[in-house]
C-alpha positions as CSV (number, residue, x, y, z in Angstrom):
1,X,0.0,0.0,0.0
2,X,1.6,3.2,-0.7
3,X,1.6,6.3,1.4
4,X,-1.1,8.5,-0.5
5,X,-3.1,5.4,0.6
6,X,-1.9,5.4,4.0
7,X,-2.3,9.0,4.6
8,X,-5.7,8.6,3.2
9,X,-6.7,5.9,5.5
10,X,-5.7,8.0,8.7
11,X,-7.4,10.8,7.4
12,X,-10.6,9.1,7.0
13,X,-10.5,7.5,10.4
14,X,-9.3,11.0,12.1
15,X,-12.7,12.5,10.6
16,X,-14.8,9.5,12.0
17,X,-13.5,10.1,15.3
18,X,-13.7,13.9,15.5
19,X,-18.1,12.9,14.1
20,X,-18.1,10.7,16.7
21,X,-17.3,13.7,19.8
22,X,-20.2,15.6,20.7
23,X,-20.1,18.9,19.4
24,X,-21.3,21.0,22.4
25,X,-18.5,18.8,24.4
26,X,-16.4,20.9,21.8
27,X,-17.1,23.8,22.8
28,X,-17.3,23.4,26.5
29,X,-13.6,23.5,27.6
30,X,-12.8,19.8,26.3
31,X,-8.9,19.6,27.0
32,X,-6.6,19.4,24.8
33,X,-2.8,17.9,24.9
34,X,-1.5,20.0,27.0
35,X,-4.1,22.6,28.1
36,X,-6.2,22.4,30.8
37,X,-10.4,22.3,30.2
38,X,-12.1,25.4,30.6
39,X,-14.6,25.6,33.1
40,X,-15.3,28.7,32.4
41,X,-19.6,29.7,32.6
42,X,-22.6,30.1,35.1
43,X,-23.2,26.3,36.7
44,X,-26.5,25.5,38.4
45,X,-26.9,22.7,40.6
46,X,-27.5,19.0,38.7
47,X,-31.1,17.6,39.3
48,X,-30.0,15.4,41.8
49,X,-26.3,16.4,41.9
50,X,-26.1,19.4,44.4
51,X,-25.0,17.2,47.6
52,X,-24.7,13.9,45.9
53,X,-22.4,11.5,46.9
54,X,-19.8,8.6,45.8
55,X,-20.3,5.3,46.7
56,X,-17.5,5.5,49.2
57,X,-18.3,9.0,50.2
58,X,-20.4,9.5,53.7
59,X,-23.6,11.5,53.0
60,X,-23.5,15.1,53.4
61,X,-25.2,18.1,54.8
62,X,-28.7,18.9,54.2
63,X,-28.8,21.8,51.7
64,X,-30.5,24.8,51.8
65,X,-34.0,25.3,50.1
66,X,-33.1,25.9,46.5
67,X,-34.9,26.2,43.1
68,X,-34.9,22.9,40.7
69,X,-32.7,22.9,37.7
70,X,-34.5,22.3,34.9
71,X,-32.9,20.3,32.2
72,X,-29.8,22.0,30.4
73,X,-29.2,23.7,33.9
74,X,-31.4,26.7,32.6
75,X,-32.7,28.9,35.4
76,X,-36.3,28.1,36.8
77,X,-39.0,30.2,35.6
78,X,-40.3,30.9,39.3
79,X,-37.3,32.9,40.9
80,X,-36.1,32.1,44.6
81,X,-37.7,34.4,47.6
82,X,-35.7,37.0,48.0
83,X,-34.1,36.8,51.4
84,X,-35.6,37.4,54.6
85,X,-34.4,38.6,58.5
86,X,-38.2,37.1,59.6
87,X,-36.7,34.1,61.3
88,X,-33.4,31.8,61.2
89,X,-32.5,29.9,58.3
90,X,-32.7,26.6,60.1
91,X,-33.7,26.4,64.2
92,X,-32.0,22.5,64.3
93,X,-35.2,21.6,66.0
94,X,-35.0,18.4,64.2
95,X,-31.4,17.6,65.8
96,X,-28.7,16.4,63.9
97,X,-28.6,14.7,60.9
98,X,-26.9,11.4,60.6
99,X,-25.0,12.2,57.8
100,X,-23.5,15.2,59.3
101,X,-19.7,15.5,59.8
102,X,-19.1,13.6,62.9
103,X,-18.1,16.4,65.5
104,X,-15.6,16.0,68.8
105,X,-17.2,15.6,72.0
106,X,-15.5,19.2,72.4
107,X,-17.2,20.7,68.8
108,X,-20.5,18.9,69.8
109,X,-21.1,20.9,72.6
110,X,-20.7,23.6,70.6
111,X,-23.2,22.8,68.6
112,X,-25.6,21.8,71.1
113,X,-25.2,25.6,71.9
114,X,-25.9,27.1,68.4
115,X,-29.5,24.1,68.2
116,X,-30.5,26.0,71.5
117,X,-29.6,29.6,70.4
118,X,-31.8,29.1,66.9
119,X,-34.2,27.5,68.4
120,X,-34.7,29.8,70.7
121,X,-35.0,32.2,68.1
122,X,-32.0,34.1,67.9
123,X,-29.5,35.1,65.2
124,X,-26.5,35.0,66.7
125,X,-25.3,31.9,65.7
126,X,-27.1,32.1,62.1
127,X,-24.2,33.7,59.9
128,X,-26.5,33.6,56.4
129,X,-29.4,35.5,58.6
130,X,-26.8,37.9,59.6
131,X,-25.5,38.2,55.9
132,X,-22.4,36.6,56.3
133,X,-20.7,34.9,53.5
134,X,-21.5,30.9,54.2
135,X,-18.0,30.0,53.9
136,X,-15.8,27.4,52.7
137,X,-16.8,24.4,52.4
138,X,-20.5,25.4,52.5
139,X,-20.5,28.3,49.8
140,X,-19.8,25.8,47.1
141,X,-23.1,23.9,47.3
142,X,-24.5,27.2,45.4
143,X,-28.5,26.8,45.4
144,X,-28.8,29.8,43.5
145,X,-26.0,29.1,41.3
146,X,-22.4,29.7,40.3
147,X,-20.1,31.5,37.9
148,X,-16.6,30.2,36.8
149,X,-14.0,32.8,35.9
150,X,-10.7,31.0,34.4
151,X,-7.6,32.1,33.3
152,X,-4.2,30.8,33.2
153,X,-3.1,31.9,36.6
154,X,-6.4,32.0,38.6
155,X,-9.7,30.6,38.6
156,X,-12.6,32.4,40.4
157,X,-15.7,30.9,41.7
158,X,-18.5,33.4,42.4
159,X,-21.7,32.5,44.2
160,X,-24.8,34.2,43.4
161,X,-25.8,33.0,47.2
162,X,-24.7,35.9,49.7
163,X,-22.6,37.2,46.7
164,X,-20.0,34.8,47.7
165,X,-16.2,34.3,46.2
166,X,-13.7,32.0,46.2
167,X,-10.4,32.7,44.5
168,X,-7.6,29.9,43.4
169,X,-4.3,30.9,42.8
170,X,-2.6,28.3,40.0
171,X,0.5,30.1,39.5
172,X,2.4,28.2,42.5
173,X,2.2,31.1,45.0
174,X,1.8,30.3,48.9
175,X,-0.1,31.5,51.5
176,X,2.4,33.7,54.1
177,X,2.2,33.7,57.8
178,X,0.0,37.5,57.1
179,X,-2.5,35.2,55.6
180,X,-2.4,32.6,58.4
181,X,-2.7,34.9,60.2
182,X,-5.7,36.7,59.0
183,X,-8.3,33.8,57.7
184,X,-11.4,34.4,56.0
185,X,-15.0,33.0,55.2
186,X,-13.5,31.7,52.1
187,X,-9.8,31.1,53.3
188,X,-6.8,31.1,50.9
189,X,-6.8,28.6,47.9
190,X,-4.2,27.2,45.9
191,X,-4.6,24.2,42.8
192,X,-2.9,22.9,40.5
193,X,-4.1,20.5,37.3
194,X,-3.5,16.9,37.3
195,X,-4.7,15.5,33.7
196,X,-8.2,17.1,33.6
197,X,-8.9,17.2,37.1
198,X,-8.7,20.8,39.0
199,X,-7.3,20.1,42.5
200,X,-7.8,22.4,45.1
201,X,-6.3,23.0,48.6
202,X,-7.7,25.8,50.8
203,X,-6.5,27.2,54.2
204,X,-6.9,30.0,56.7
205,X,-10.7,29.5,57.3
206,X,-12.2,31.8,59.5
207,X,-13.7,29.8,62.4
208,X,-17.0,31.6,62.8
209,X,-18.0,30.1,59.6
210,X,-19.2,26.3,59.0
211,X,-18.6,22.9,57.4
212,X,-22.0,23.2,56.6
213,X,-25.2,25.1,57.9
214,X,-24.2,24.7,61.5
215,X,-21.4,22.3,62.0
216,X,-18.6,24.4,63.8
217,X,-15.0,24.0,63.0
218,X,-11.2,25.1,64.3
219,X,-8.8,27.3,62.5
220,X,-7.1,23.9,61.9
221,X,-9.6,22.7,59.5
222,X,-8.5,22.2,55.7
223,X,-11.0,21.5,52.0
224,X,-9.5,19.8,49.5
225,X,-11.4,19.7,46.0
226,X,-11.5,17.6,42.7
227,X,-13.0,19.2,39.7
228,X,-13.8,17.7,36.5
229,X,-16.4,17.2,34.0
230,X,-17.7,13.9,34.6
231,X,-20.0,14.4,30.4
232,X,-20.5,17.8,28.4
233,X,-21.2,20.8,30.9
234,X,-21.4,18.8,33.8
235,X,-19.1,19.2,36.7
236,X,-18.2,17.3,39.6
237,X,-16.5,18.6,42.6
238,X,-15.2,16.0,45.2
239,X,-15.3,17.8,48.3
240,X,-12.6,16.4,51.8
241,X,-12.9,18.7,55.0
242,X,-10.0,17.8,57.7
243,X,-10.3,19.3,60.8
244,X,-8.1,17.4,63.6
245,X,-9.9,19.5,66.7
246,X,-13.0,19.5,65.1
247,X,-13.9,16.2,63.3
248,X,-13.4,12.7,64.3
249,X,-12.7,11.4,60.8
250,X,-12.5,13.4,57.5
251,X,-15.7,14.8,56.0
252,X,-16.7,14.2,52.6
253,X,-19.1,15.6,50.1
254,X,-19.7,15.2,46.3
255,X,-21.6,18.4,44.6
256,X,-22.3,18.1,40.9
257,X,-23.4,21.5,38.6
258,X,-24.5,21.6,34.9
259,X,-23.4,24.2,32.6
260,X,-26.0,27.1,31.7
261,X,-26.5,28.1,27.7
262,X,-27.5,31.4,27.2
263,X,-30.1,33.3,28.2
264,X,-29.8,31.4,31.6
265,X,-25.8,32.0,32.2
266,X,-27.0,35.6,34.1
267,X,-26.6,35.9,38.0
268,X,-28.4,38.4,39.7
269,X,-27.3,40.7,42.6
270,X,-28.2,39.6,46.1
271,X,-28.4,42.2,48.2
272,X,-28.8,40.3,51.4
273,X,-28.6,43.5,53.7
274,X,-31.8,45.0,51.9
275,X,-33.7,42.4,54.0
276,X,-32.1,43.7,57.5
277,X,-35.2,45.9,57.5
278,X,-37.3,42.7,58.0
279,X,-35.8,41.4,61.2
280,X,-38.2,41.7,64.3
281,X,-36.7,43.6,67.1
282,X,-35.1,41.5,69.5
């Protein structure tokens, strides 16, 4: 067989792979040798993704109320409530769920402090009623959805919820003992790319935040993430809290977005603090 032949062969069977990949896969931030995917885009939670979990993963916290995802992870017609000071986001009158992180006997107690406090009525130990940023890893089970900024050095995540961001540095940096010093709702994050996968390490938590709508943690606790899309415009974050005062094992949590196509890729501003007006006197 001579080499037109040859070449013409590979030709024909390059084509009938290339018809063979789906062509909004294409255009979603498929990776290519040597170049990360783009995640770039507004993500809504996955009917039955937000808060789903692996077969080895322990089940996770129960998620705020949030809107459905229609197919295609286009907005919902009916909009969320806006938000609202008129009670607590949760009073824990139910107790504890069994899939909760498993608390110290020490962080227990503590928690057993905030149940009383909410059900008793009072805000202080409701951060999102207060309009507080919900923190690390909490913030990234975004019920009202998510935007992706990517470039090569940082990737952003913004949260529509409580206008909530999360920066990652990919350009090697480190956090400094200043920024150890000083930690935040959304700590310090660093990541790096292994294949396709987006690996994120975050530090410096702020310890008035929580694991997840009421679980308290230590300035010791740690999130490490896994992105990836798992098919076209869906992505999969693999979440693993550490937390050596707080937890007795590590925590884990799977949380699972799909991709928005225009007109539905538009966030909307939160304003928590216009519904500070709303809060009974107390």
């Amino acid at each position: 067989m001579n080499r037109i032949a040859v070449s013409l062969i590979g030709l024909m069977v390059l084509i009938a792979i290339v018809a063979l990949v789906p062509a909004d896969f294409l255009s979603q931030g498929a990776p290519t040798a040597g170049n990360p995917p783009d995640f770039s885009g507004v993500y809504y939670p996955a009917r039955g993704g937000g808060g789903a979990r692996g077969p080895a993963a322990p089940a996770g916290p129960a998620q705020p109320a949030q809107p459905a995802a229609p197919a295609g992870g286009q907005r919902a017609t009916t909009p969320p409530p806006p938000p609202t000071r008129s009670a607590p986001t949760a009073d824990l009158s139910t107790g504890r769920a069994a899939n909760a992180p498993l608390l110290t006997p020490e962080y227990m107690a503590k928690w057993e402090i905030i149940r009383k406090s909410r059900m008793s009525g009072s805000y202080e130990y409701d951060p999102i009623a207060n309009c507080l940023p919900p923190g690390m890893p909490f913030m990234m089970s975004m019920p009202y959805g998510m935007e992706i900024m990517q470039s090569k050095d940082r990737i952003t995540f913004f949260s529509e919820w409580q206008d909530a961001m999360g920066r990652v540095y990919l350009d090697g940096r480190k956090p400094t003992q200043r920024i150890l010093n000083d930690p935040t709702y959304a700590g310090y994050s660093t990541g790096r790319w292994e294949g396709d996968t987006l690996v994120v390490d975050t530090v410096a938590l702020h310890p008035d935040s929580f694991i997840d709508s009421s679980s308290p943690h230590s300035d010791q606790m740690t999130v490490h993430e896994r992105l990836r899309f798992t098919s076209p415009g869906v992505l999969e974050n693999r979440i693993t809290v550490r937390d050596p005062k707080a937890l007795v094992q590590p925590w884990e949590v799977v949380y699972t977005y799909r991709k928005a196509a225009p007109p539905n890729d538009e966030l909307r501003e939160f304003a928590c603090p216009e519904g500070l007006k709303d809060r009974p006197a107390k």
